[in-house]
ROSE-4610 file (N, C-alpha, C; in Angstrom, 1 decimal, always signed):
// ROSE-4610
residu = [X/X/X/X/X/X/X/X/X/X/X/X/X/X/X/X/X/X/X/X/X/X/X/X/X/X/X/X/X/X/X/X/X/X/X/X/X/X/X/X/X/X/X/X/X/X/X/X/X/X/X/X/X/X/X/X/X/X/X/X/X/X/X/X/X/X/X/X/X/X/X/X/X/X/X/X/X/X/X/X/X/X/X/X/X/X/X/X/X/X/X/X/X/X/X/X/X/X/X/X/X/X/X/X/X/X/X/X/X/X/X/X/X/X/X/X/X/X/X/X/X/X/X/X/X/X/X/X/X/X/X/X/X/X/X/X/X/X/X/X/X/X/X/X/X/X/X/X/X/X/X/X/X/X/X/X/X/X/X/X/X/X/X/X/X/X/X/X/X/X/X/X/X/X/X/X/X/X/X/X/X/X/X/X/X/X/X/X/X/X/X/X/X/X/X/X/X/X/X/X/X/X/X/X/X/X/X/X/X/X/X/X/X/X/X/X/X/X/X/X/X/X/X/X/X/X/X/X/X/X/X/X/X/X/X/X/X/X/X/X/X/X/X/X/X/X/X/X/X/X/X/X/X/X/X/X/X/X/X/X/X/X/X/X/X/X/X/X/X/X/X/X/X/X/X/X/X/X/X/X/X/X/X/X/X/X/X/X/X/X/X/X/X/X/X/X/X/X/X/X/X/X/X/X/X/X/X/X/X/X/X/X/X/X/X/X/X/X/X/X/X/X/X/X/X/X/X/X/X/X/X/X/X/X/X/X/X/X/X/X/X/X/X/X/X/X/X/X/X/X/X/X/X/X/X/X/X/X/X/X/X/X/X/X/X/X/X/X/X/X/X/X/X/X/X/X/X/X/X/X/X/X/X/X]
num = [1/1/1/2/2/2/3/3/3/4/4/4/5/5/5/6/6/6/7/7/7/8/8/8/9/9/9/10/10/10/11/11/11/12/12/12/13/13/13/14/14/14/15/15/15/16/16/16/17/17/17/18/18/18/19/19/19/20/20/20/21/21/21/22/22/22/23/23/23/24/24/24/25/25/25/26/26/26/27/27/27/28/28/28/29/29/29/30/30/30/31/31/31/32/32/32/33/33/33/34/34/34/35/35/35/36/36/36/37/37/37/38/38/38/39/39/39/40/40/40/41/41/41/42/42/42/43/43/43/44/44/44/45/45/45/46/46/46/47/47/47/48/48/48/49/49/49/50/50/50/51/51/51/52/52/52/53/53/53/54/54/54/55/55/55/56/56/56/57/57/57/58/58/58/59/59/59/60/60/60/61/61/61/62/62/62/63/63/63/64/64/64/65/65/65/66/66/66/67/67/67/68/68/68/69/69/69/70/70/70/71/71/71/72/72/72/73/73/73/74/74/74/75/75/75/76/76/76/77/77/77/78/78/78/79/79/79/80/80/80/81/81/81/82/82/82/83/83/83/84/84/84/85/85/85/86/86/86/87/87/87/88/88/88/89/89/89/90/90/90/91/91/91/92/92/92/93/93/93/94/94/94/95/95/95/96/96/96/97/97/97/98/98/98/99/99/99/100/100/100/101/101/101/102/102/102/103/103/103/104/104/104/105/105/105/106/106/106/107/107/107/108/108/108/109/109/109/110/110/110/111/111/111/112/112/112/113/113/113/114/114/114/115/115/115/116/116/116/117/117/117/118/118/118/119/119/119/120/120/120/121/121/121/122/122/122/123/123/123/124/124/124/125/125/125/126/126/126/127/127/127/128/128/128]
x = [+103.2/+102.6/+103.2/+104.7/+105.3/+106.4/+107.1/+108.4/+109.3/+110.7/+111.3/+112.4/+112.6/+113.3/+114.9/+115.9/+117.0/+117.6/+117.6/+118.1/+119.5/+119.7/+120.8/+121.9/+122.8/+123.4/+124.5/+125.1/+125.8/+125.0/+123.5/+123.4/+122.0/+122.3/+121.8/+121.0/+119.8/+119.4/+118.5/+118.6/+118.0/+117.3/+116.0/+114.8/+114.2/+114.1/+113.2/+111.7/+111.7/+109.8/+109.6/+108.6/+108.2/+106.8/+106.7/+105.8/+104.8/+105.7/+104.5/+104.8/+104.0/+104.1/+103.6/+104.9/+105.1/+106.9/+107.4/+108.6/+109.6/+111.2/+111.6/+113.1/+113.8/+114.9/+115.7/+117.0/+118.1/+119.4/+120.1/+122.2/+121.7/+120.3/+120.3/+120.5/+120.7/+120.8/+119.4/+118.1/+116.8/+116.2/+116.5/+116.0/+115.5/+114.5/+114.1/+115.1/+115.2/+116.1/+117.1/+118.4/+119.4/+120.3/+120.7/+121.8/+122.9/+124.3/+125.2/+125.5/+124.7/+124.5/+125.0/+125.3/+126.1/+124.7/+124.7/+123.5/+122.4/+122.2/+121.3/+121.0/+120.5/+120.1/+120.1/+120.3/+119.7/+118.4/+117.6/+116.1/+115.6/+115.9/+115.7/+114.5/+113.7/+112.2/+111.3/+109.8/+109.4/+107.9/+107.6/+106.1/+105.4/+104.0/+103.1/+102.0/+100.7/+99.3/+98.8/+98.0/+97.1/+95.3/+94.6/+93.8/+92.9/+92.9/+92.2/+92.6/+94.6/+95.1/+95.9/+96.0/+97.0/+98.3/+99.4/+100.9/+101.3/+101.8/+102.1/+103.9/+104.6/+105.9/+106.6/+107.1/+106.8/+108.4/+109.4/+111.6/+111.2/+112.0/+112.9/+112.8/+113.0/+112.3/+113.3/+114.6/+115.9/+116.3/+115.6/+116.1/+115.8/+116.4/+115.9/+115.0/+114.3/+113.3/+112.6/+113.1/+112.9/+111.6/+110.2/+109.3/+109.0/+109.7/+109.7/+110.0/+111.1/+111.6/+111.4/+110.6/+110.0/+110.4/+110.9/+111.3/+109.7/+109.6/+109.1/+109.1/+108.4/+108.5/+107.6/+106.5/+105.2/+104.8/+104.3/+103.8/+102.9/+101.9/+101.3/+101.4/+102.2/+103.1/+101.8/+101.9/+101.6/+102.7/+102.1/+102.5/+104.0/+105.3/+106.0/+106.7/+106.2/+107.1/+108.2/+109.4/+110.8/+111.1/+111.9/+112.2/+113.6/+114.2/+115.6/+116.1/+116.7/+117.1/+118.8/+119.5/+120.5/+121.5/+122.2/+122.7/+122.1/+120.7/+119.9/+118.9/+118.5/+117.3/+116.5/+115.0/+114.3/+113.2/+112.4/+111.0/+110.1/+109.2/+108.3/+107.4/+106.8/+106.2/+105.5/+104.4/+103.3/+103.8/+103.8/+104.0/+103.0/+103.3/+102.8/+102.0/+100.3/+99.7/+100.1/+100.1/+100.0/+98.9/+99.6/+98.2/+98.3/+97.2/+96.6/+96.6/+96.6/+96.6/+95.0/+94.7/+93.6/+93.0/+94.1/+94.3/+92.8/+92.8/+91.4/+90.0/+90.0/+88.9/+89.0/+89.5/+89.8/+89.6/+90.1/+90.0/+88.2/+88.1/+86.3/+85.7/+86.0/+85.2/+84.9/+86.2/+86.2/+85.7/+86.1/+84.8/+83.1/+83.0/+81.5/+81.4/+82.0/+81.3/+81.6/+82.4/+82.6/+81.7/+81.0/+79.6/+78.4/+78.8/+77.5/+77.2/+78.3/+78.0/+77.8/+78.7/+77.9/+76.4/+76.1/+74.4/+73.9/+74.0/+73.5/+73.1/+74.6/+74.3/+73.5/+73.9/+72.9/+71.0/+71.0/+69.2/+68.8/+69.8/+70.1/+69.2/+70.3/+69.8/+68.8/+68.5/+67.2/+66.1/+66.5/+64.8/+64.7/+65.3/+65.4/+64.5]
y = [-4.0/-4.9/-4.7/-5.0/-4.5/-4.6/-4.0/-3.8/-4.1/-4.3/-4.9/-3.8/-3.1/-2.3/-3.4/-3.1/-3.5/-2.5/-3.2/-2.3/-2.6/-3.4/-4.1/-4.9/-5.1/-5.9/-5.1/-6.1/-5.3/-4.0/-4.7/-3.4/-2.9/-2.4/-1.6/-0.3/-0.1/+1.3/+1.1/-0.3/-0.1/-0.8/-0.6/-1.0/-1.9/-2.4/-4.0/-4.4/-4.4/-3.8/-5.3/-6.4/-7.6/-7.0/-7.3/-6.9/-8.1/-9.8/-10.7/-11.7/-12.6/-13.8/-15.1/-16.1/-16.0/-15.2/-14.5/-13.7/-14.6/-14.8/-15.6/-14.8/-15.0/-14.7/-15.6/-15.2/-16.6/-16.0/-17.3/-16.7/-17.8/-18.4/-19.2/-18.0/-18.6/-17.6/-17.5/-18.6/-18.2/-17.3/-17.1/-16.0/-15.1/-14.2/-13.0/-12.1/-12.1/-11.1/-11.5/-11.9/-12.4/-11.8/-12.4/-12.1/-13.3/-12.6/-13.3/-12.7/-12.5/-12.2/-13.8/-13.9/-14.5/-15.3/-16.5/-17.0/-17.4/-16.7/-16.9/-18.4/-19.1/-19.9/-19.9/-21.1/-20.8/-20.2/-21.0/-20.8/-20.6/-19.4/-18.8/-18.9/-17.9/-18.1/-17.2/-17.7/-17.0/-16.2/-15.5/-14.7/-15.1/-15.3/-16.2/-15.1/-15.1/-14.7/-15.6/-15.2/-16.0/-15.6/-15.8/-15.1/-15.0/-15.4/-15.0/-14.6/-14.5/-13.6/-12.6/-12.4/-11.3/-12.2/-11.4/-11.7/-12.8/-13.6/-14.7/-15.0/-14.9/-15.6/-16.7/-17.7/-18.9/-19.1/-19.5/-19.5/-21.2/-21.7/-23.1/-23.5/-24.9/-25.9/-25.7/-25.5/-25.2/-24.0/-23.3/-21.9/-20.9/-20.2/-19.4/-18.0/-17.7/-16.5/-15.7/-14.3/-13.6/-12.8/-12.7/-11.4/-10.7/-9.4/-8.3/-8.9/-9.8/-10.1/-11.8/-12.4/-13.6/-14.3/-15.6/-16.9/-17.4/-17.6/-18.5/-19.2/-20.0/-20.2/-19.8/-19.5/-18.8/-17.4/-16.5/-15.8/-14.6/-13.9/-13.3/-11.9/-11.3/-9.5/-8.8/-7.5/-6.1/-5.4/-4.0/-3.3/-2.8/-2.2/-2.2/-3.5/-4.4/-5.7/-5.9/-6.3/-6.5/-8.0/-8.2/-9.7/-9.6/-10.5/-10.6/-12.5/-12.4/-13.7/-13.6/-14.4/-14.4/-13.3/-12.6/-11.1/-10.1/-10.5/-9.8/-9.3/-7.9/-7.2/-6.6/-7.0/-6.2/-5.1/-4.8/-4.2/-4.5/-5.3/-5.5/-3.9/-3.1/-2.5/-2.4/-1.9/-2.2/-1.3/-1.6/-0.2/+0.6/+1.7/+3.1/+2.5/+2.6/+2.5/+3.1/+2.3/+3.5/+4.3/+5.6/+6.1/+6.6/+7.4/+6.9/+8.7/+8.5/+10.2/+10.4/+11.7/+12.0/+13.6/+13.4/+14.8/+14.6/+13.5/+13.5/+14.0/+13.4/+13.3/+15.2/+15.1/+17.0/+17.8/+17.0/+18.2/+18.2/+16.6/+17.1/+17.6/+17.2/+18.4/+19.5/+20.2/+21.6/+22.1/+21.6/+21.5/+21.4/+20.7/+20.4/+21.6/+21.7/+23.1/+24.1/+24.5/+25.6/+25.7/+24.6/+24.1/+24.8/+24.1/+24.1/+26.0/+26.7/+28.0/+29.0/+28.6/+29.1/+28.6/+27.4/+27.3/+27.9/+28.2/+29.8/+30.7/+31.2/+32.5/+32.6/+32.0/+31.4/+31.2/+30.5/+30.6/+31.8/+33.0/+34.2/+35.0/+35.0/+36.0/+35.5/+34.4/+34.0/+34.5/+34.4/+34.6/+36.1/+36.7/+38.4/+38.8]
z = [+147.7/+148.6/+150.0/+150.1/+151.5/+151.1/+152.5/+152.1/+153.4/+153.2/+153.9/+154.1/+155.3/+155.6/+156.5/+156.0/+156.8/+157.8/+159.6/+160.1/+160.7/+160.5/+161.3/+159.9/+159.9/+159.0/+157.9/+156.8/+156.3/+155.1/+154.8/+153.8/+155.0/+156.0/+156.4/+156.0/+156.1/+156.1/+154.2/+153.9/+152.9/+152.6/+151.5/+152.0/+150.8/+150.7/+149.2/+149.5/+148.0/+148.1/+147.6/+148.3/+147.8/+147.0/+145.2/+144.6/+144.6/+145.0/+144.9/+145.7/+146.0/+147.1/+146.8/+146.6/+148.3/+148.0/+149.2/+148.8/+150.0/+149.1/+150.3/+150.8/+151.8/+152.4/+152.7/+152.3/+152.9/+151.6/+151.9/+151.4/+150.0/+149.6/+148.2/+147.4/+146.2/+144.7/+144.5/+144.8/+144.8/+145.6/+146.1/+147.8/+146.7/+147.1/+146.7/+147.1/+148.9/+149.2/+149.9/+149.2/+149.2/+150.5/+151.4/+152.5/+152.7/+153.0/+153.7/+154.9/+155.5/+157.1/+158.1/+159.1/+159.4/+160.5/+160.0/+160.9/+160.2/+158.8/+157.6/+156.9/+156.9/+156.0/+154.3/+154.5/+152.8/+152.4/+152.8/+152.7/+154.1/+154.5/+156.4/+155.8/+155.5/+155.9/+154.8/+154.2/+153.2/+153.8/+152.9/+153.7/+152.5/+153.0/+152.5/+152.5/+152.0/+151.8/+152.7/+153.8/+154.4/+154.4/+153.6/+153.1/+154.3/+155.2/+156.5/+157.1/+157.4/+158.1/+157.9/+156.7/+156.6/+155.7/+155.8/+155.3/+156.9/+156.3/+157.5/+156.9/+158.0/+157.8/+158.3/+157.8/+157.9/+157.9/+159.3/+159.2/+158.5/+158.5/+158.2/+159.5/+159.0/+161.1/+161.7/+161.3/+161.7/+162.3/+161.3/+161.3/+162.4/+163.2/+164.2/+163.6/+164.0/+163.9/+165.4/+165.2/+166.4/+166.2/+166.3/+165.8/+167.2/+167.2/+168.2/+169.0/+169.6/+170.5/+170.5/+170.1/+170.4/+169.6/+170.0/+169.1/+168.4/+167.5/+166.4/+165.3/+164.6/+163.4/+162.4/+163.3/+162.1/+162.8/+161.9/+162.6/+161.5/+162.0/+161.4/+161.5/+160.7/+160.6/+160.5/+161.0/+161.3/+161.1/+160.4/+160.3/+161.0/+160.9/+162.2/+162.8/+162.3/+163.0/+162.7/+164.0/+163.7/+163.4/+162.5/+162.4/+162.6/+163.1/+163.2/+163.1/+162.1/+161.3/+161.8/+162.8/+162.3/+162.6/+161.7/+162.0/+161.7/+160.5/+160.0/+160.6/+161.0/+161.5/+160.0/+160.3/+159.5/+160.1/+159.7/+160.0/+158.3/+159.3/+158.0/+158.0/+156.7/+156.0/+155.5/+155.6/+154.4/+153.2/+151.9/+150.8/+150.7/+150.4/+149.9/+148.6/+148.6/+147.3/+146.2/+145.4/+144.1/+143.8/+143.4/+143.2/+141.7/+141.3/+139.7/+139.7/+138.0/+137.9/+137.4/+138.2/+138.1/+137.3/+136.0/+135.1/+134.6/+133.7/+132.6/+133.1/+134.3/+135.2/+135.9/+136.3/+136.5/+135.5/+134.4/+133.0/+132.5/+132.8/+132.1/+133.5/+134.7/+135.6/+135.2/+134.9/+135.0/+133.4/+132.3/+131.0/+131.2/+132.1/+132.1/+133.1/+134.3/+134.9/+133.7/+133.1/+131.7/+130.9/+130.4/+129.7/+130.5/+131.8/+132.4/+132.5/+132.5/+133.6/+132.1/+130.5/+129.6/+129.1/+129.6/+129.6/+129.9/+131.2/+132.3/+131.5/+131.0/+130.5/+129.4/+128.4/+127.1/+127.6/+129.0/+128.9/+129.6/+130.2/+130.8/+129.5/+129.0/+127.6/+126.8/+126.4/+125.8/+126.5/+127.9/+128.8/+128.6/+128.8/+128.1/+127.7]
């Protein structure tokens, strides 16, 4: 779904994939993605589905929230957006799709053209 790159903070440089939503952040034991970053809330702030707008992230009424520079409390992420909570820096992500293997489907391709191209030959030599 997306992913949450850390750029700033103590685990720096590493990156957590939210597979469902709503996904939350903060120093609780419930947080999805757990920090004791200095400034952090318990429940800093969760990202939501907004089915008309996209992934929407929504701090604590308390809580400070920076997106690309700007104070908020809600806001609706793009691709590339920096959040910074506290001591914590992110960049929100979109994830890499999965993709699907596409052997079976390749293998009867290349059987049916194999079929197809001994048909050929087969109404080749009949017409003879």
């Amino acid at each position: 779904m997306f992913q949450l790159h850390i750029l700033f903070g103590k685990a720096a440089g590493t990156v957590h994939t939210a597979r469902r939503l709503p996904f939350s952040v903060g120093r609780s034991s419930v947080a999805d993605l757990r920090s004791e970053e200095p400034g952090v809330w318990e429940e800093h702030l969760k990202f939501e589905l907004d089915a008309a707008e996209g992934i929407r992230v929504t701090a604590h009424p308390q809580a400070p929230l920076l997106v690309n520079g700007t104070p908020t409390k809600t806001a609706r992420l793009r691709n590339g957006d920096v959040l910074e909570l506290g001591g914590l820096k992110l960049r929100f992500w979109l994830a890499a799709a999965p993709l699907r293997s596409l052997k079976v489907r390749e293998a009867m391709t290349w059987l049916f053209l194999f079929a197809l191209g001994a048909l050929q030959v087969a109404w080749m030599i009949w017409l003879r």
